[in-house]
N, C-alpha and C positions, 0 to 999 in steps of 0.2 A: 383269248380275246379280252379277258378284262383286264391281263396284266397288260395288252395292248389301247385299252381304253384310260389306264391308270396314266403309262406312261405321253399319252398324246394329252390327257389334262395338266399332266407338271408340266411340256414342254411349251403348253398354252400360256399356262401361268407362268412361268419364266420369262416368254414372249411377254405377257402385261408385266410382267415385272420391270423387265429389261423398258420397254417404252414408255412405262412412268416414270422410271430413275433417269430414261434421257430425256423428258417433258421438264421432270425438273429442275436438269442439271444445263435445258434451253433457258429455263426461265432465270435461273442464277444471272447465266453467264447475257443474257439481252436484258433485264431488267436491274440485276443489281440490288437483290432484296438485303437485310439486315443482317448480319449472320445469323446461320439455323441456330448457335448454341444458344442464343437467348432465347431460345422458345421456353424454356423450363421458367422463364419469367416473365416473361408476355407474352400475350396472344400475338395470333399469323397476322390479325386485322393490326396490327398496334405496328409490328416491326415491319410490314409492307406497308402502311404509311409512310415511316420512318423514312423507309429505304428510296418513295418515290421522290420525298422532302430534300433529301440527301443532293439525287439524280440532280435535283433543280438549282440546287446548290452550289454543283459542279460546273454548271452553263457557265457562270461566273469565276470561281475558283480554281486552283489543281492542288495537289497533296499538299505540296511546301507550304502555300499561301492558305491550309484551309485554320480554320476558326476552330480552338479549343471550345467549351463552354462559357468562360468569363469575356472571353473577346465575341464569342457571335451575340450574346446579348445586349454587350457593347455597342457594336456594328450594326445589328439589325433586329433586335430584341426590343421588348417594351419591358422597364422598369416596373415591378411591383412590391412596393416598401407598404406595406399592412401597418398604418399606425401614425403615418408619417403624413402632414398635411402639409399640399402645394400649395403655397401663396403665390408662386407667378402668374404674370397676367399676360395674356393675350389680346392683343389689337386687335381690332376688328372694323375695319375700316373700308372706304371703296363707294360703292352704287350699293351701298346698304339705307334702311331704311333709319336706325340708329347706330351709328359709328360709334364705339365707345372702348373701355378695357375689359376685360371680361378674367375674371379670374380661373384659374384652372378647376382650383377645389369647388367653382360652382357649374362646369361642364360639367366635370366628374365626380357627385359626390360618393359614389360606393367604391372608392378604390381599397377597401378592405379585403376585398373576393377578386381571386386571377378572376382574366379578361374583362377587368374595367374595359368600357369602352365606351364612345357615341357617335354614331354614324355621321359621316362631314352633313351627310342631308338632313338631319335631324338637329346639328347644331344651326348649322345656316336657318333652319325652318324656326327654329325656338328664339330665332333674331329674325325675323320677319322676312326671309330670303326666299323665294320662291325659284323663279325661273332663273338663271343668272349664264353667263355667256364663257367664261371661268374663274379659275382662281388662285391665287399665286401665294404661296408659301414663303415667310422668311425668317431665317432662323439667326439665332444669338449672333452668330461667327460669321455671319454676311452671307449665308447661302439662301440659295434664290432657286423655287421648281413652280412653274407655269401647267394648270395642267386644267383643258378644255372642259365643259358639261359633256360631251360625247364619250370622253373616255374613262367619265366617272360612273361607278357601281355601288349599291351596297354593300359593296366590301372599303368601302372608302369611308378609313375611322381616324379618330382621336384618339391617342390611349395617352394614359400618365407616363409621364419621361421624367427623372431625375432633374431634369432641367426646364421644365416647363412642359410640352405635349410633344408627342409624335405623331407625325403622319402614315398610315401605313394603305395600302391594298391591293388587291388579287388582280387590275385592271392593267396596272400600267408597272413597269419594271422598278424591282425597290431602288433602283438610283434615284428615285423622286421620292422615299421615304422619309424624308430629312425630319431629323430632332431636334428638339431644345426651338421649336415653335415660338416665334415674339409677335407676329404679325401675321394676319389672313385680311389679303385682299381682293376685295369679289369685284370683278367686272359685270356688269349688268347687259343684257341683249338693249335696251333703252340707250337711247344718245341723248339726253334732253339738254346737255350744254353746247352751243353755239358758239365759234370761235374764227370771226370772219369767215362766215358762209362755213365752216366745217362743223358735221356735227363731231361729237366726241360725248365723253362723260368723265366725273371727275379721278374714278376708279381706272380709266385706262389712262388719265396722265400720271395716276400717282406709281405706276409699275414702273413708266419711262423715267429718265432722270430725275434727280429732286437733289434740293438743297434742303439743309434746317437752321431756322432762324433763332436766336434767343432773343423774347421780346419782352415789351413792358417790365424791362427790370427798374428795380429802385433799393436804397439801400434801408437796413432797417432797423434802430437800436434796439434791441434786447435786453432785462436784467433780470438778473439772479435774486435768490430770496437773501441776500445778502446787501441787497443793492446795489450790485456794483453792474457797470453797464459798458456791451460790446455792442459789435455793429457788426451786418453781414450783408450782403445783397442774395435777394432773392427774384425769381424772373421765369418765365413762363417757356418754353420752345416750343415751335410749330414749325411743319414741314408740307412743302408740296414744290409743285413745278413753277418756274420760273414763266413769267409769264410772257416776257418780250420774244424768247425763240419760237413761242406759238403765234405770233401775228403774223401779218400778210407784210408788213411793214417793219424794216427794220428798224428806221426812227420815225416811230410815229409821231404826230404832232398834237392828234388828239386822240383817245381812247376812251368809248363809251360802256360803260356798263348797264346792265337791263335787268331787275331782280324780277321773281315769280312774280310782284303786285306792277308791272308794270314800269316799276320807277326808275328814271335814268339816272345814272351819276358820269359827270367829264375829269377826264385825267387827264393833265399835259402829260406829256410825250418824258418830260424829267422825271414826275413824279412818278412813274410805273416802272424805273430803270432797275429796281432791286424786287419789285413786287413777284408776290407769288400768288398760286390758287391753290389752299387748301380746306382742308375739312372743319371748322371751328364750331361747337359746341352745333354738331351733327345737323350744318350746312355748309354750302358750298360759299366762300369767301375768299376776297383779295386782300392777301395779307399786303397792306404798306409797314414795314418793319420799323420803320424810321416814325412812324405816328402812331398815334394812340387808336385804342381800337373802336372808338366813336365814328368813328370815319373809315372804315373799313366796311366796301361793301358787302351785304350777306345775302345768302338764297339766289344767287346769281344766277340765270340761263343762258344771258346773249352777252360775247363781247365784241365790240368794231372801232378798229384803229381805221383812223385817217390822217393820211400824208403821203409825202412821197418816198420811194425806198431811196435810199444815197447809194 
């Protein structure tokens, strides 16, 4: 009897044996963990991370096309140089409350420690940005990512990039990670600019088309501690949308402008032919490119052409 109760416990344990080795060898083959031989170097929690990292990887990838380590850092990595201070600057522009440059080194100043970071909500908040409707990303190389308040998280960060910031997070697919950051423009839920009967605001025309102007240049002699003297021209640029494809009117005859204090300014229908609307020392303004900027209206709400369309 006992050698019959000996032998029906090995055959028990053989049976656990046998269904752990195939639990495991399920979970290999449906999950796709890290290979077992790294275990002698990292724990099961470190290389099943690893392995689900990988998995997500793949969605995107396949063997040929996958990323060594210098290219996935490349690709979709955040830069961390210990030592190395970012001077580039960051626009920050839109339905903000102060539009200005913002330097990187002052988003980020601990980039000595991996995982420098500052949550998009935390920067926006530390520039006065509360509520906001979204906000569009634009980088060095002309790339452009549009991405709503709904489908932003706290995992939506800054990090330091070799080239100015990265955007990265867990919400939306890293095809909207774009790096080398020049410009963040927040649309605002508010429309408080007026543009024949339409509302709008000046952050949702600056995402649509725009031109940039080089303005108030003049030329300027210069001398050396030698005496001796050059000349250069130096000159100011500003950028926004054009203002004649937003009227109701395509030659207008007059066009009124209406600032916060009420005050009206009239434009012939000539004078606004190059004009634009943009951000100038963090108001809203009609650039006349061709005049000086004494005349240029500023803190603008309401605009209305009058005439008839040709």
């Amino acid at each position: 009897m006992k050698e019959l109760k000996k032998k029906r416990i090995v055959i028990i344990l053989i049976i656990v044996a046998v269904v752990l080795v195939g639990v495991v060898i399920l979970l290999m083959v449906t999950e796709k963990p890290m290979p077992v031989a790294l275990l002698n170097k990292f724990s099961i929690s470190q290389i099943w991370d690893e392995g689900e990292r990988m998995n997500t990887c793949f969605e995107c990838h396949n063997a040929v096309e996958f990323h060594t380590c210098e290219s996935c850092h490349d690709d979709h990595g955040v830069v961390e140089l210990a030592g190395v201070k970012f001077f580039e600057v960051v626009e920050l522009t839109g339905d903000v409350p102060n539009p200005s440059f913002v330097r990187v080194n002052e988003i980020m100043p601990d980039q000595d420690n991996v995982g420098t970071h500052v949550t998009l909500f935390e920067f926006l908040s530390q520039n006065g940005v509360g509520d906001f409707y979204s906000v569009t990303f634009t980088t060095n190389d002309g790339g452009i990512a549009t991405i709503e308040f709904e489908y932003l998280d706290d995992t939506a960060m800054l990090v330091p990039y070799i080239d100015g910031v990265r955007f990265v997070t867990e919400s939306v697919h890293s095809s909207t990670w774009l790096k080398g950051i020049s410009r963040i423009t927040v649309i605002g839920k508010e429309k408080p600019l007026t543009i024949d009967g339409i509302q709008t605001s000046i952050g949702r025309l600056l995402v649509g088309p725009t031109v940039r102007y080089t303005v108030e240049g003049s030329d300027t002699m210069l001398t050396n501690a030698s005496g001796d003297t050059s000349h250069a021209y130096v000159a100011n640029w500003v950028e926004g949308a054009l203002l004649l494809p937003l009227l109701n009117n395509n030659s207008p005859e007059l066009v009124i402008i209406t600032d916060a204090d009420g005050k009206t300014t009239r434009f012939s229908g000539e004078e606004i032919q190059t004009a634009i609307l943009a951000v100038v020392r963090d108001k809203v303004t009609l650039v006349l490119p061709e005049r000086g900027r004494s005349v240029w209206p500023i803190n603008i709400i309401s605009i209305e052409s009058q005439g008839n369309n040709d």
